[in-house]
C-alpha positions in Angstrom: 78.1 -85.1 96.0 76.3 -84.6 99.3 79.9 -83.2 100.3 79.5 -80.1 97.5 75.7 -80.0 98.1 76.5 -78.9 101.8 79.5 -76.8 101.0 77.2 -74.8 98.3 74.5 -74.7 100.8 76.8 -73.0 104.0 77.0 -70.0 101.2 73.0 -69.3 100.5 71.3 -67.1 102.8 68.4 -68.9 103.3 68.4 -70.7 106.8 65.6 -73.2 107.2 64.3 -75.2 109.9 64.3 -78.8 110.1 61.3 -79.0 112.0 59.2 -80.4 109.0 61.8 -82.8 107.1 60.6 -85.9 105.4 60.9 -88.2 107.6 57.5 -90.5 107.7 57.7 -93.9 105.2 54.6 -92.5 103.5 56.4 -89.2 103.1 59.8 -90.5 102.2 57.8 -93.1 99.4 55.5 -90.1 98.2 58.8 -87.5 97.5 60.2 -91.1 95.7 57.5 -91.8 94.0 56.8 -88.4 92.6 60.8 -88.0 91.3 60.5 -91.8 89.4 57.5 -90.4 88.2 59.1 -87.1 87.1 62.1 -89.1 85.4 59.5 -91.5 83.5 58.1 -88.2 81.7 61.7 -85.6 81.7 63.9 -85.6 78.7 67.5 -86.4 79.3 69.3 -83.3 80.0 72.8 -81.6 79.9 73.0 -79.3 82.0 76.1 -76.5 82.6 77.0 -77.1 86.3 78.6 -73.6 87.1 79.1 -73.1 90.5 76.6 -69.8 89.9 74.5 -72.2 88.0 74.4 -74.7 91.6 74.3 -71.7 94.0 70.9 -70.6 92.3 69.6 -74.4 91.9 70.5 -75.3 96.1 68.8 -71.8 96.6 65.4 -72.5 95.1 65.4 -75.9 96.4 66.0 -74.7 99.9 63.9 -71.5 100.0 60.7 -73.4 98.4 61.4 -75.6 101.3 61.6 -72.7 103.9 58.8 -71.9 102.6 56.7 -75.3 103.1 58.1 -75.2 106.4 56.6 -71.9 107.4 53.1 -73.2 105.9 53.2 -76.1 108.0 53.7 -73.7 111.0 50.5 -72.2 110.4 48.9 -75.2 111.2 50.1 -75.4 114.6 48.0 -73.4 117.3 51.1 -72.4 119.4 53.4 -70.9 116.1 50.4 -69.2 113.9 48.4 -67.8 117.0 44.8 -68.6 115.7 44.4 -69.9 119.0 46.1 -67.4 120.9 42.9 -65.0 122.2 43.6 -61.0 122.8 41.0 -58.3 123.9 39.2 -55.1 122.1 37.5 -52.9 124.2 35.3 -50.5 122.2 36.1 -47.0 124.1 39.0 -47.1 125.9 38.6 -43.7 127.7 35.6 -45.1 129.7 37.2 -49.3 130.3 40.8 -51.0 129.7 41.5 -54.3 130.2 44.0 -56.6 129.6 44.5 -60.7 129.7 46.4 -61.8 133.0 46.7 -65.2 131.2 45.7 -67.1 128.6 43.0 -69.4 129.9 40.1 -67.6 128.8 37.7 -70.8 129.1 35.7 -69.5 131.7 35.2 -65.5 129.7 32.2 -65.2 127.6 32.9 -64.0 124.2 31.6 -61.0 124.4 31.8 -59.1 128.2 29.3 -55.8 128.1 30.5 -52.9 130.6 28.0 -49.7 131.6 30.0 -47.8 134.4 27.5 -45.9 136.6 29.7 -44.2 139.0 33.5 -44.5 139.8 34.7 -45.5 143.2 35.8 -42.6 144.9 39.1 -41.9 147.4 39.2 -40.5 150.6 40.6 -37.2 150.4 41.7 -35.2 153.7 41.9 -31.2 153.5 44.1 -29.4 156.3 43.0 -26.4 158.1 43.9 -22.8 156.5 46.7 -21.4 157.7 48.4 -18.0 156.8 51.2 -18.8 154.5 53.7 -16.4 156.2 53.2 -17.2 159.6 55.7 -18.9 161.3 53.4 -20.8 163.5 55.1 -24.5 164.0 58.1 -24.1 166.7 61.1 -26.0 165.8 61.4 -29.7 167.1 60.7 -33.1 166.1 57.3 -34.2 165.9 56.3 -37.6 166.0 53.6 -39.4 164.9 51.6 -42.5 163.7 50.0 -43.2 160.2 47.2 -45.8 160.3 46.9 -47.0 156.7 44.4 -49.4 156.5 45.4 -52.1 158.5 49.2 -51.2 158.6 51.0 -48.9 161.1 53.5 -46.7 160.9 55.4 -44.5 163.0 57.3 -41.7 161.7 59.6 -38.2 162.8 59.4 -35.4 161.1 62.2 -32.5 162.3 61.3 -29.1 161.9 65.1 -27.8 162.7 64.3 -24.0 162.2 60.4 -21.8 162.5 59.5 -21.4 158.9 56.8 -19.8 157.2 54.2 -22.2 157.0 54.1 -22.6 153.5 57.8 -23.5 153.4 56.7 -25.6 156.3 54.0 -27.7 154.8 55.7 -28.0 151.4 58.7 -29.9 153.1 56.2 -31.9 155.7 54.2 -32.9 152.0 57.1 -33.8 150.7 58.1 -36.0 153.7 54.5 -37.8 153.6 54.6 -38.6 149.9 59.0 -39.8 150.1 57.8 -42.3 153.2 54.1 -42.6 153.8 52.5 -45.2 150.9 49.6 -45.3 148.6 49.0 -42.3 149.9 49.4 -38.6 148.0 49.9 -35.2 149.6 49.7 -31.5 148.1 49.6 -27.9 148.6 46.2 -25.7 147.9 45.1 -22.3 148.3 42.8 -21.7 151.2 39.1 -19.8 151.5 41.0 -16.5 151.9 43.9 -14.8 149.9 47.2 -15.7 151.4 46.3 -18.6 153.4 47.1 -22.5 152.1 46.2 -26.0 153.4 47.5 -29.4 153.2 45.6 -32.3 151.1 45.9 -35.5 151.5 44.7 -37.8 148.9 44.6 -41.7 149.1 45.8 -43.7 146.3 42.9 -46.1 146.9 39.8 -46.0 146.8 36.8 -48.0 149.0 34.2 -48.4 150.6 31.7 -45.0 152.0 32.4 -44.6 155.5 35.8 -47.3 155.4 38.6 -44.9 156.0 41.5 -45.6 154.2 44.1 -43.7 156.1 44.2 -41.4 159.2 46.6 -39.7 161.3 47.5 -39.8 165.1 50.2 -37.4 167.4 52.0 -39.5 169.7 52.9 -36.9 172.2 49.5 -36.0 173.5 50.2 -33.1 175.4 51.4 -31.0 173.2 50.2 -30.1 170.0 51.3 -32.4 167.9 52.0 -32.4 163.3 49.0 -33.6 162.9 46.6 -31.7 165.0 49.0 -28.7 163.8 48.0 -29.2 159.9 44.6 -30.6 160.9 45.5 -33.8 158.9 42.2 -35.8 160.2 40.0 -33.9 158.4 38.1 -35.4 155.7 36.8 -34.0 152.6 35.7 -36.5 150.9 34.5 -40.2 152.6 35.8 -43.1 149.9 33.0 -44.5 148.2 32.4 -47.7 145.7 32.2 -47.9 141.9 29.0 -48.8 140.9 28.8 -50.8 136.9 26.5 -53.1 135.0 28.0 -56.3 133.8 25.9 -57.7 131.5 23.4 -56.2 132.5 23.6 -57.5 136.5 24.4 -54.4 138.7 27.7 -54.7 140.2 29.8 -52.5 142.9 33.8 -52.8 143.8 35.6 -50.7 146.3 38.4 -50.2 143.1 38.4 -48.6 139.9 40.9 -52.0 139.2 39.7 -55.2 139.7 39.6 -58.5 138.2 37.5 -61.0 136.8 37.6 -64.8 136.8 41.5 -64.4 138.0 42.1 -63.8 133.7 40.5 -60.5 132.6 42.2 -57.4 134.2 39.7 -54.3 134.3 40.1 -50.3 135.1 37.4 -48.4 135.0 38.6 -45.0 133.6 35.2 -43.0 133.9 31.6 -43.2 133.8 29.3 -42.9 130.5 25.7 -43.9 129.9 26.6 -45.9 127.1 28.1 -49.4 127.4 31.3 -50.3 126.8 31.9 -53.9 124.8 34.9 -56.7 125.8 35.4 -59.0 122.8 38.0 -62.1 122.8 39.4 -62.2 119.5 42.2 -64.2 117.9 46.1 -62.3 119.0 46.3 -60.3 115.6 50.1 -59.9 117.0 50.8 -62.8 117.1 49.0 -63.9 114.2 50.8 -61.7 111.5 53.8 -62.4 113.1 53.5 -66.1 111.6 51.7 -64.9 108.5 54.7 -62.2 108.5 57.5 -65.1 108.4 55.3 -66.9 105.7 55.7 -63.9 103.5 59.2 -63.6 104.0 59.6 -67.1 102.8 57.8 -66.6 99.7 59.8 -63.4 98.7 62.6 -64.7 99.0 62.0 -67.0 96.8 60.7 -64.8 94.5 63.5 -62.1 95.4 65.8 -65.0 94.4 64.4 -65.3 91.0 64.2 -61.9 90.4 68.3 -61.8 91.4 68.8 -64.2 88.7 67.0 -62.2 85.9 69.4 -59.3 86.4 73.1 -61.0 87.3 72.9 -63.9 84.5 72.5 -64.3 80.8 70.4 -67.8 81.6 67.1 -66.1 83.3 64.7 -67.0 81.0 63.4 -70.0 83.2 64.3 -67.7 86.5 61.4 -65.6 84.7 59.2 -68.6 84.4 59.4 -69.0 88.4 58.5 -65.7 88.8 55.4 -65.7 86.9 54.3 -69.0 88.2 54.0 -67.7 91.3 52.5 -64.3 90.2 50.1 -66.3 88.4 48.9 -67.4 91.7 48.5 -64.5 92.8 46.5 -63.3 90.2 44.3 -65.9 90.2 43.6 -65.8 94.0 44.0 -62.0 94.1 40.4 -61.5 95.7 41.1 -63.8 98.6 44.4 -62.3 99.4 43.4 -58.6 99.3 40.5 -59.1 101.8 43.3 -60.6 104.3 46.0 -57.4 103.8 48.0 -59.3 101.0 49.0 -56.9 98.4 51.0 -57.6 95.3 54.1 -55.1 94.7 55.5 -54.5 90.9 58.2 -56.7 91.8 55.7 -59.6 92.5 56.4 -59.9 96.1 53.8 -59.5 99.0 53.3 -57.0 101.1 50.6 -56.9 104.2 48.3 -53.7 104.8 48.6 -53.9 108.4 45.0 -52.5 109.1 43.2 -55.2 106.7 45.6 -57.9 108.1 44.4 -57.4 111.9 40.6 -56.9 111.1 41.1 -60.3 109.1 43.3 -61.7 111.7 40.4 -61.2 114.1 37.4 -61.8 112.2 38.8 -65.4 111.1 39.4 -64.6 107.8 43.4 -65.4 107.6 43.0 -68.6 109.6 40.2 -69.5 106.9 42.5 -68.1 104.2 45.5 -71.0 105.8 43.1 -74.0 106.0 41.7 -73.6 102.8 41.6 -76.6 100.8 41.1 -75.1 97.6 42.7 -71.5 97.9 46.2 -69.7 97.8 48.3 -71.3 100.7 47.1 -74.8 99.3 47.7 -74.3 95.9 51.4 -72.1 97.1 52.3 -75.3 99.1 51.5 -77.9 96.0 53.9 -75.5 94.0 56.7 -74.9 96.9 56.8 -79.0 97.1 56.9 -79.3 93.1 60.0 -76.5 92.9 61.8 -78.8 95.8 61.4 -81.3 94.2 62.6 -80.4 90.7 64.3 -77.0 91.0 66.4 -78.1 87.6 63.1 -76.6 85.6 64.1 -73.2 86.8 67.1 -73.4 84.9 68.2 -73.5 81.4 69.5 -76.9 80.4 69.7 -78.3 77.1 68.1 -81.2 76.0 70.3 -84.5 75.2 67.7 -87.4 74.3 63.6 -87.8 75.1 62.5 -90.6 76.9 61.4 -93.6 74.9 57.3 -93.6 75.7 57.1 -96.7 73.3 58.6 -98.9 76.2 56.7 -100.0 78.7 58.3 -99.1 82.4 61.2 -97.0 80.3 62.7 -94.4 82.5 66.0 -92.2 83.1 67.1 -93.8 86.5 68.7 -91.5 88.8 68.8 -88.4 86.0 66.0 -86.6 88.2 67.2 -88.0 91.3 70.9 -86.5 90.9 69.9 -83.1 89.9 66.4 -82.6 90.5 65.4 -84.5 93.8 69.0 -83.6 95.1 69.4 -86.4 97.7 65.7 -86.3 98.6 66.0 -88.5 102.0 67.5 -85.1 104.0 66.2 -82.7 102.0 62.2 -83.0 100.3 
């Protein structure tokens, strides 16, 4: 028998873990207990064991069982994510931010930004030069780049006397394909026909603390750099200024860190502050809540299968509203977590009232619930494991004989309704 139970069961497409199997004594004597007990109080029963009829039967069994399984996961902090923390930052044009890790221990729940001022770059603007002069002989020009505390030495070959446009748009490009964190560009200059090179740094710091300058190494000639007038600065890098909780802060960044977890840009500054909450991974959360679902639709997809391919559905239809029955009766709960109930009986999540309950605690309340849907859906998934025969029609042989005391149908419920209970309860 446990030969054609596994045979039948290689054919069903339900594919559950074994991570919650009976497997305690208390368990193991509980699942016994509860079948002796069903067999005290069942009628003998003949039933017509079709191999359609024992495909359907394995099928409830093992989906109500896939579905205690995923129930169970929702108890454990690492599979159901109530634990997990994420961020919401309430204006994202003015802050982002993003966990590094998921210690958040030493993060306050709630982090309150004001940005003041933005920390500036250093930005260096060339002197004009008329754009169709050829003013820069041919030759190669070298030079050094002193980028914070880093050196570089470069050569730049001007093989032909170009117009000095042509000439600064190829000497940008050079800088940006081999200088770093550093940005160079082309503008007009104070009169018509004239242009200038800008050079921009791609960090910020602190006033007066030059982030990047530029230096000829033949000295005496002119050099590239005294050529474009690269050392001339615009604009002196200056430090972003922000209230954290109402202490006044300053960083030489726009991106910066805190307590090695919480990654923070500032984006721009606003006299209104900007609010950091840890919240429960909604992601993560309705990801379990998502494979819970799928359980329970499948079994009630599995029903609903029988109904329409078999004569015998009348107890497949008793399944069905069973479980729509819970529904019904906890509909409040579910519809303030994102559950809602399609025609076919199955559950569907609105994804914008499943976060905002993911967050706010109200699905982790809805899956610890002693009295409410999940507990009540788990109490009815072990029952249907346990006797899946009542979702099939069977005819009725002999009752049992109440008169005797300790009378019962030995191994009827166990043979078809337990179906080997050690592996499989």
């Amino acid at each position: 028998m446990i030969q054609a139970y596994n045979y039948l069961l290689e054919s069903l497409p339900v594919k559950r873990s074994a991570k919650y199997p009976v497997s305690k004594k208390n368990e193991i004597r509980k699942v016994y207990d509860e079948i002796i007990d069903l067999s005290k109080r069942s009628p003998f029963y003949k039933v017509n064991l079709s191999r359609e009829n024992q495909i359907y039967t394995i099928g409830v069994k093992e989906s109500a069982l896939a579905l205690k399984s995923k129930i169970y996961d929702m108890s454990d902090p690492e599979v159901s994510g109530f634990h997990s923390k994420a961020i919401t930052v309430s204006n994202e044009n003015i802050l982002s931010a993003r966990l590094l890790n998921e210690n958040t221990d030493t993060l306050p729940q709630i982090i309150e930004f004001k940005v003041n001022v933005l920390a500036g770059i250093q930005i260096n603007k060339g002197r004009d030069l008329l754009d169709t002069s050829k003013a820069l002989p041919a030759g190669e020009y070298k030079f050094n780049a002193y980028l914070g505390d880093e050196t570089y030495s470069f050569t730049f070959e001007n093989k032909n006397r170009m117009d000095n446009q042509e000439t600064m748009n190829r000497f940008a490009e050079f800088l940006n394909n081999f200088v770093p964190n550093i940005h160079a560009s082309i503008e007009p200059g104070n009169k018509n026909n004239y242009s200038r090179l800008v050079i921009a740094s791609d960090l910020s710091g602190r006033f007066g603390d030059k982030k990047f300058s530029f230096e000829d190494v033949d000295v005496y000639s002119e050099g590239i750099a005294d050529f474009f007038g690269m050392n001339r600065i615009e604009q002196d890098p200056t430090c972003a200024r922000f209230e954290l909780n109402d202490i006044s802060k300053k960083t030489a960044t726009n991106s910066f860190t805190l307590e090695s977890t919480l990654s923070i840009d500032l984006n721009s500054s606003s006299e209104q502050p900007v609010t950091i909450r840890l919240v429960p991974d909604s992601e993560k959360v309705l990801s379990a809540v998502t494979d819970v679902l799928d359980s329970y639709n499948e079994l009630i997809r599995l029903a609903k299968t029988r109904t329409t391919d078999s004569k015998e559905h009348y107890k497949a239809t008793k399944l069905i509203n069973e479980l729509k029955s819970l529904e019904d009766m906890y509909g409040e709960e579910l519809s303030a977590c994102g559950f809602l109930e399609a025609e076919d009986g199955t559950l569907e999540l609105e994804e914008s009232l499943a976060i905002q309950a993911a967050r706010d605690g109200g699905m982790e309340s809805l899956f610890s619930r002693e009295n409410g849907f999940i507990a009540r859906l788990l109490d009815k998934a072990g029952e249907i494991a346990i006797n899946p025969m009542e979702y099939i029609e069977k005819i009725i042989v002999t009752y049992p004989d109440n008169s005797k005391i300790g009378f019962c149908n030995p191994y009827i419920t166990s043979m078809y309704s337990g179906l080997f209970f050690n592996s499989y309860c």
